[in-house]
C-alpha positions in Angstrom: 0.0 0.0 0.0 1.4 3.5 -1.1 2.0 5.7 1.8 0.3 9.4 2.1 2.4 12.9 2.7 1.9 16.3 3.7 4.3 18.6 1.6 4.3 22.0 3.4 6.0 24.8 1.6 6.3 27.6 4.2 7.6 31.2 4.6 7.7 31.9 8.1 6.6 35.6 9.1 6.5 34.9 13.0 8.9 32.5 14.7 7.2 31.9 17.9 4.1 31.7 16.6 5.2 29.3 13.9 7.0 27.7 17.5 3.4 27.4 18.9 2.1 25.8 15.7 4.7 22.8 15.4 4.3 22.1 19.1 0.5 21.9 18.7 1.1 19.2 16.0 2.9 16.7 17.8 0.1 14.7 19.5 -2.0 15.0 16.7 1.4 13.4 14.3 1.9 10.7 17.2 -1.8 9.7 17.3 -2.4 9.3 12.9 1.5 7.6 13.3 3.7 10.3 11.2 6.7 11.1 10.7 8.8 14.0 9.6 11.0 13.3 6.6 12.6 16.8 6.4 11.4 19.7 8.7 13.2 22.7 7.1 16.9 21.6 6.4 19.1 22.9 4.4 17.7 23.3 0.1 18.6 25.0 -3.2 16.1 25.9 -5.1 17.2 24.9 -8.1 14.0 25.4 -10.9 10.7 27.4 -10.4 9.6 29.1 -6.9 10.2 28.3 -3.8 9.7 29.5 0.0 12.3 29.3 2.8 10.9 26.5 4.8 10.0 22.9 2.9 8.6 19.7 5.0 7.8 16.5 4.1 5.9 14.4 6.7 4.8 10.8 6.0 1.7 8.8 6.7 0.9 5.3 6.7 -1.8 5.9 3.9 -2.6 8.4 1.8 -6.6 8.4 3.5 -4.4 8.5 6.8 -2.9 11.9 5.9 -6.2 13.1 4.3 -7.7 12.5 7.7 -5.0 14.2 9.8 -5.6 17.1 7.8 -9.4 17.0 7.8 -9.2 16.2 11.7 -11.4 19.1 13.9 -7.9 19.3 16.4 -6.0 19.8 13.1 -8.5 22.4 11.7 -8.3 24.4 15.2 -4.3 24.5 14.6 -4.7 26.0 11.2 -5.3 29.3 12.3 -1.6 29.2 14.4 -0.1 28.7 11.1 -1.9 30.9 9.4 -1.2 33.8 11.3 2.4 33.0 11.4 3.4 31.5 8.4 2.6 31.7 4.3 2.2 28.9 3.3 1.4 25.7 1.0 0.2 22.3 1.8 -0.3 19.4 -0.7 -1.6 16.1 0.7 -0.2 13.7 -1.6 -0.2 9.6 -2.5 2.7 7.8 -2.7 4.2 5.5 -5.5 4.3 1.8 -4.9 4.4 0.6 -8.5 7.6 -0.9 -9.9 10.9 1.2 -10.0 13.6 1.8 -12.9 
């Protein structure tokens, strides 16, 4: 089964509110079993745009991600990072067909 993922693109406008937001996520993560894959390291942005911040978190599911997001404790965090951050979220299914 292919796995689901959140791919946040974020520009940051307020640190500790931003702060605030990722501490607010982590029971909600634990409880739909995510995981971060990157959470703002280092990038080059090396074709189109960009914003300063990009994280990739990873589900067991795509319908598991889909239901993280659509969760009523996830929907009363939104407004944290919406006042602190800009920002872009793609919930997205993973690939489990053959590889090259």
């Amino acid at each position: 089964m292919a796995k689901g993922y959140w791919l946040a693109r974020v520009d940051v406008k307020n640190p500790d509110g931003y702060k605030q937001y990722a501490a607010a996520l982590q029971p909600l993560f634990k409880n739909y079993g995510a995981r971060y894959l990157t959470r703002g390291g280092r990038s080059e942005n090396v074709e189109g745009s960009n914003r300063s911040r990009n994280v990739v978190i990873e589900f067991k599911d795509y319908e598991s991600a889909l239901a993280c997001y659509r969760s009523a404790e996830y929907q009363k965090v939104i407004a944290l990072r919406t006042a602190a951050a800009d920002s872009d979220l793609i919930v997205l299914e993973g690939y489990d067909g053959p590889q090259p």
